[in-house]
C-alpha positions in Angstrom: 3.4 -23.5 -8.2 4.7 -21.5 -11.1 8.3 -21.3 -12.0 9.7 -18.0 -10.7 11.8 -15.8 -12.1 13.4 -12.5 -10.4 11.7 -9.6 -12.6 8.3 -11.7 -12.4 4.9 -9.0 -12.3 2.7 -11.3 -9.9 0.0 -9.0 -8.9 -1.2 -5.3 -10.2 -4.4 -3.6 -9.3 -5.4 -0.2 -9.0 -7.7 0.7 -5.8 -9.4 3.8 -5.3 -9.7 5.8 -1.8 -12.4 8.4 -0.9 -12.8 10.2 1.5 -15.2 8.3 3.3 -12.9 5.0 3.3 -10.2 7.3 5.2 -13.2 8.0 7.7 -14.2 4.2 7.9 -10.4 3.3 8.5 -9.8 6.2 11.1 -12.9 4.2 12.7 -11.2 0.8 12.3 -8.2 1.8 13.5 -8.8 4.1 16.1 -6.6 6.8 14.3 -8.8 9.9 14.4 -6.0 12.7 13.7 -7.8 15.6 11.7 -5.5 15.4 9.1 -7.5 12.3 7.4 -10.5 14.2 7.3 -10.5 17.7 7.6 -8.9 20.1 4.8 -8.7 23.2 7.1 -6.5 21.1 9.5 -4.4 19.9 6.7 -4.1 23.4 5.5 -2.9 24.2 9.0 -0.2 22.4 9.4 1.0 22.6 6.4 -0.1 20.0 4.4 -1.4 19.7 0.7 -4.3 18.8 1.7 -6.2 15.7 3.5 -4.1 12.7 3.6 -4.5 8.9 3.5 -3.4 7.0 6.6 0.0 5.8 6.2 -1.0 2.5 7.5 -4.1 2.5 5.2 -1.7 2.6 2.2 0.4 0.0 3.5 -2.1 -2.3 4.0 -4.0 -2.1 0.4 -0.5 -2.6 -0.7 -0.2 -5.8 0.9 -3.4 -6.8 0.4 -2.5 -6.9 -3.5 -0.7 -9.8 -2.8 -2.7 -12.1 -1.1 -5.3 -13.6 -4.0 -1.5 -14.6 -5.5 -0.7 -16.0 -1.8 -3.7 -17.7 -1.5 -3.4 -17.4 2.3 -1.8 -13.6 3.9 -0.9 -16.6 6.2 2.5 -16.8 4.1 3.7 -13.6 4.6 6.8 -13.6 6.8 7.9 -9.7 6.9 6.8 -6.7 5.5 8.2 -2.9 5.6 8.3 0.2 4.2 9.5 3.3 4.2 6.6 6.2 3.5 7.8 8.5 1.4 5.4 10.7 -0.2 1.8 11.7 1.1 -1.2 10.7 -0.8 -3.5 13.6 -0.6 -7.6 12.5 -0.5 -9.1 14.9 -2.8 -13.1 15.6 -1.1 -14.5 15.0 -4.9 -12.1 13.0 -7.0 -10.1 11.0 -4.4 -7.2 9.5 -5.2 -5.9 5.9 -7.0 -3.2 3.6 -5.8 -1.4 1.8 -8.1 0.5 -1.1 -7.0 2.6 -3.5 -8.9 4.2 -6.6 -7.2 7.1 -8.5 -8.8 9.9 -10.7 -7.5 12.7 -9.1 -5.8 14.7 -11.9 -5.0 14.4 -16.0 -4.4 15.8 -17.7 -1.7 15.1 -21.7 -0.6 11.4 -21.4 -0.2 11.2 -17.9 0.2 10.3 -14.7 -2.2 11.2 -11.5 -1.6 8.3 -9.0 -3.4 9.1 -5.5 -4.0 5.8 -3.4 -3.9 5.5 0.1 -6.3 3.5 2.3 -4.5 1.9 4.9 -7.0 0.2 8.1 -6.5 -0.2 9.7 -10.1 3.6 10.1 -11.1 4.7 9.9 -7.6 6.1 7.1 -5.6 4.4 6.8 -2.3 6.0 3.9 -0.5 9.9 3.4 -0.7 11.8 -0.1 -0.3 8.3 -1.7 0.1 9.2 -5.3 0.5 7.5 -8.0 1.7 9.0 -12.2 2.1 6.5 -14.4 1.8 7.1 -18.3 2.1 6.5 -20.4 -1.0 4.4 -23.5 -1.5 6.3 -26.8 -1.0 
C-alpha cells in the first residue's frame, strides 16, 4: 500500500440523486415516509422541499471509499452527524459531492473524514469512518 500521510485526498466523486433513486431506496429500505417522495407533504411539514433519505446519503458517502478499500470488508466504524437536508428537486435533482482524505493514522488503522456537499452546503458533520489498513 501507498505511504500515507494525514491531509491525503484518497477518493472524490460526485453522484447524482433523482427522484426515482429516493423511490427505489424507500423500496430497499422499507422507509416509505412521504417526505422522500411527495412535495406537498414536504411543504407540510415544513420542509424545503422533498428530501433524500438520511441513510441514503450516508451510504453513497461510504460507498466512495470502498474502490480505495478494495473490500467495504475493512471498515471498522462509521458515523455521522446529519446536519443539513438535501432537498430532491422533481427535475434537476440534486449532486453529492464527497471528498475522503486521512484524518488520522494509528498502527494499522486510518481514520477518514468524509465532506458531505450539497451545493455550498455541508450535509453530513464529523463524518468519519476507521477503516483497517493492508498488512
Amino acid at each position: 500500500m501507498t505511504v500515507l500521510t494525514v491531509g491525503d485526498v484518497i477518493a472524490e466523486r460526485t453522484v447524482h440523486l433523482t427522484r426515482e433513486a429516493l423511490v427505489r431506496y424507500a423500496g430497499a429500505s422499507g422507509d416509505f415516509n412521504p417526505i422522500h417522495y411527495r412535495d406537498d407533504v414536504a411543504t407540510e411539514v415544513g420542509l424545503p422541499g422533498v428530501l433524500a433519505h438520511g441513510m441514503l446519503t450516508m451510504g453513497v458517502a461510504v460507498e466512495t471509499l470502498v474502490p480505495w478499500l478494495g473490500d467495504a470488508g475493512r471498515i471498522l466504524e462509521y458515523g455521522v452527524r446529519f446536519t443539513r437536508p438535501v432537498v430532491v428537486d422533481a427535475r434537476e435533482g440534486a449532486d453529492l459531492t464527497v471528498s475522503a482524505k486521512i484524518g488520522a493514522l494509528e498502527e494499522g488503522v486510518a481514520r477518514i473524514d468524509l465532506t458531505v456537499t450539497f451545493g455550498e452546503t455541508t450535509v453530513l458533520g464529523k463524518a468519519q469512518v476507521r477503516v483497517r489498513l493492508d498488512e
